[in-house]
C-alpha positions, 0 to 999 in steps of 0.5 A, a space after each residue: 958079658 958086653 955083647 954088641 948086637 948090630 942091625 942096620 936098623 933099630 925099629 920094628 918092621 919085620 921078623 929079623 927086627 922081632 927077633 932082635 929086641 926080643 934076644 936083646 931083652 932076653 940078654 938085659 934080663 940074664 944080666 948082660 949089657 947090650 949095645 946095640 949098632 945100627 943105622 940113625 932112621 928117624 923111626 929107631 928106639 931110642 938107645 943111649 948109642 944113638 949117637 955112634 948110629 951112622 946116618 943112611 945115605 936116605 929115609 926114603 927107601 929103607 922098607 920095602 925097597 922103595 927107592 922113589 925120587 932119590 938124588 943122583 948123588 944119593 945114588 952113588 953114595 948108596 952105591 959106594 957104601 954098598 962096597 964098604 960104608 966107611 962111616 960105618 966103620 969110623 961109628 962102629 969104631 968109636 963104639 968099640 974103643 967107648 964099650 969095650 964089648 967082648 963079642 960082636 952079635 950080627 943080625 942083618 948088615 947087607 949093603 947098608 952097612 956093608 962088609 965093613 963092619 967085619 973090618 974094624 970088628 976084626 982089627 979091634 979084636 972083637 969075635 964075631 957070630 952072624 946070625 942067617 935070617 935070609 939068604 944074602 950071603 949067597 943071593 942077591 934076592 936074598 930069597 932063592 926065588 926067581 919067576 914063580 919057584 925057588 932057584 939055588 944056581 948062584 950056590 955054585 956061580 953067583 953070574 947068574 944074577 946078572 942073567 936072570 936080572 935079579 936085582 929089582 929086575 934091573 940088569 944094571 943094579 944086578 951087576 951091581 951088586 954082583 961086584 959087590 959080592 965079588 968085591 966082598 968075596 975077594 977080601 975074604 971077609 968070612 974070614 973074619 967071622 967066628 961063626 954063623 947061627 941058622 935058625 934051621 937046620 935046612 938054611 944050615 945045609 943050604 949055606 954049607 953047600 956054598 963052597 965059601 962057607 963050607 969050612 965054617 962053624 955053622 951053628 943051628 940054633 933054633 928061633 924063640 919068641 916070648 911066651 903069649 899069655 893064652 886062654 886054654 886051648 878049650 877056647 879053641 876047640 870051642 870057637 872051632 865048634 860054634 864058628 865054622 872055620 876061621 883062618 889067617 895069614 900073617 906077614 908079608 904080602 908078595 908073591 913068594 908068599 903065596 897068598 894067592 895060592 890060600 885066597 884061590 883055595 879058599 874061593 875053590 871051598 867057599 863054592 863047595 858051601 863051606 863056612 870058611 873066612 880068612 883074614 890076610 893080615 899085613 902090609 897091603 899099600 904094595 901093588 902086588 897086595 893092591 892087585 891081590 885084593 882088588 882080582 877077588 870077586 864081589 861074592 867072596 869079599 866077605 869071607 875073604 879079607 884084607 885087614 892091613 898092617 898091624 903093629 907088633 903089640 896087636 898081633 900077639 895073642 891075635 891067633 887065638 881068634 882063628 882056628 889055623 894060621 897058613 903060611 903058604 911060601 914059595 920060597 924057602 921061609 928060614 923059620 919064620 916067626 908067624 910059625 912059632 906065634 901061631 903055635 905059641 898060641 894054640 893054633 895049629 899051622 898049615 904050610 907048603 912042603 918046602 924050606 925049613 917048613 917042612 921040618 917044623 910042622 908034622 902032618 897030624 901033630 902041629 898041623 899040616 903040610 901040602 904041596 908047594 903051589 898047589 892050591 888043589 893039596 891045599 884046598 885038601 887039606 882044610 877042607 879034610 880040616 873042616 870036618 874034623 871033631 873037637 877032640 881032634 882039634 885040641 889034640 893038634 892045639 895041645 901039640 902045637 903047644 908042647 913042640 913050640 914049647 921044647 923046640 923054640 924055648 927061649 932058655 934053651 935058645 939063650 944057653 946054647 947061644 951064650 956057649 956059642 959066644 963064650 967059646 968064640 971069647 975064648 977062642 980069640 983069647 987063645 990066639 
């Protein structure tokens, strides 16, 4: 099978791209050829399709929405290949006409892209499947996150994002992007699409209940990370006994995170004369991760730090050096790959109650949960953590192995998703 797997970018920078090289992999190994799409960022792997790559408008902004000494002119080209990229369209054409592919694979195309890669998909006869990895079909934050909570309201009026200002805070940039959607929503482009997979089975109920995708297939298909070449979990055990607690966080470094609410349930435990540490590991050159690490008194600067941004070939097998990961979201974190590496390695996870998280982990059984913000329930929870027995411990470690191991195995992810492409070939056939 010829699958086209398309990415506005072709570089590792966050989960969305882990994901893609690994299914990429996953697809060459199981004899398929991939052909990759994206846009042509100096930082891309190289592919023999480089060359059908459209060219970004800039380089300077494309992680972390940094968008510092931009052109006017630069602007407006973002702007108008926001509301259809017709470069896109012409490159992913040619693309098409030279490969012949049998099925498109879309990962994330947003506005850089743009909905114009569903155009020329669809007049050449390709069926489409969308995978969900954040929310951007229906928010313009991507994240239904606003001030401190989560906010669903644009499920039922996508106004609102004009309201709340929720594009980078900008009212013009808001209405902005709210004409898209609008623009987008008018030319019906989910038409075009033969399905969408979601990795959780609360993103799929979350999608479905917007009127505009109600109707479609919505597949979930859960996320798959390689197996982590690991010691035994007695490793962990022991490293449990002999250390106190060790901890960390992995991922993003912003305030729907929640890493403040773990450093502020740490500090809370470090006074009760607890030997806790924990490791922040991530990106920290934001202002938001600056003013994190620098509001962190002198007196627990040693239990408590930053470690930076650590490239993908360091991190894995990296949580076998702690005792529990945390991942301490306020927004609703579409299953997050940080969950699956922990577990994949042995370790245990501790997550806020909310999102997809809450029906990942069972309190007892791959880890624990607590109450979304609530640095107190979490404090709680490791400290209850704290004292438990050896035993206890490698029964959570071996848990953590098994469910990881049944529910994001990486064969069962690809057979299910090859059912999913040869019944969307199919169907388009049948037309």
């Amino acid at each position: 099978m010829k699958i086209i797997l398309i990415h506005y970018r072709f570089y590792e920078a966050s989960g969305p791209e882990s994901y893609l090289f690994n299914i990429k992999k996953v697809l060459e190994d199981n004899g398929h050829e991939v052909i990759p799409f994206s846009l042509n960022y100096p930082e891309n792997i190289h592919s023999k399709y480089s060359e059908f790559f459209p060219t970004p408008v800039t380089n300077k902004f494309h992680i972390n929405h940094e968008k510092k000494n931009i052109t006017l002119i630069s602007k407006l080209k973002i702007i108008k290949n926001g509301f259809y990229n017709v470069e896109a369209y012409k490159h992913l054409k040619s693309l098409i006409l030279a490969t012949k592919p049998d099925v498109a694979y879309v990962l994330q195309y947003g506005t850089k892209l743009s909905t114009s890669i569903f155009d020329i998909l669809s007049i050449q006869k390709v069926p489409i499947v969308l995978r969900i990895s954040d929310f951007n079909l229906i928010c313009a934050k991507n994240t239904f996150y606003r001030k401190g909570s989560t906010c669903t309201k644009c499920t039922y009026n996508k106004r609102y994002s004009i309201y709340y200002k929720c594009v980078h805070g900008s009212l013009i940039q808001s209405i902005l992007y709210f004409i898209i959607q609008k623009f987008n929503d008018y030319r019906k482009f989910e038409k075009k699409i033969s399905a969408i997979v979601s990795p959780s089975n609360f993103s799929l109920n979350l999608i479905n209940s917007a009127q505009q995708f109600s109707s479609m297939k919505i597949v979930h298909i859960p996320t798959f990370t390689p197996k982590i070449d690991i010691q035994s979990e007695e490793k962990n055990a022991q490293l449990h006994v002999v250390s106190g607690l060790k901890i960390c966080y992995i991922g993003r470094i912003s305030d729907d995170k929640g890493v403040d609410i773990l450093i502020k349930a740490i500090m809370g435990l470090i006074d009760k004369g607890l030997d806790i540490h924990l490791d922040v590991i991530g990106d920290n050159n934001n202002n938001y991760a600056k003013s994190l690490e620098k509001k962190i008194p002198p007196l627990y600067s040693c239990n408590i730090v930053f470690k930076g941004y650590l490239p993908k070939e360091m991190l894995r097998g990296l949580y076998q050096n702690y005792q529990f990961s945390v991942i301490p979201s306020r927004w609703f974190d579409n299953m997050p790959n940080s969950l699956i590496e922990s577990c994949m390695s042995g370790v245990p996870v501790i997550v806020s109650r909310i999102g997809s998280l809450s029906e990942l982990v069972t309190d007892g059984y791959n880890g624990y949960t607590f109450n979304v913000n609530d640095s107190h329930d979490l404090a709680s929870v490791i400290e209850k953590l704290f004292y438990i027995s050896q035993y206890e411990y490698r029964k959570l470690s071996v848990n953590s192995l098994t469910w990881v191991n049944e529910y994001c195995d990486q064969n069962l992810h690809y057979s299910r998703l090859i059912n999913l492409f040869n019944e969307v070939i199919n169907e388009k056939n049948y037309k």
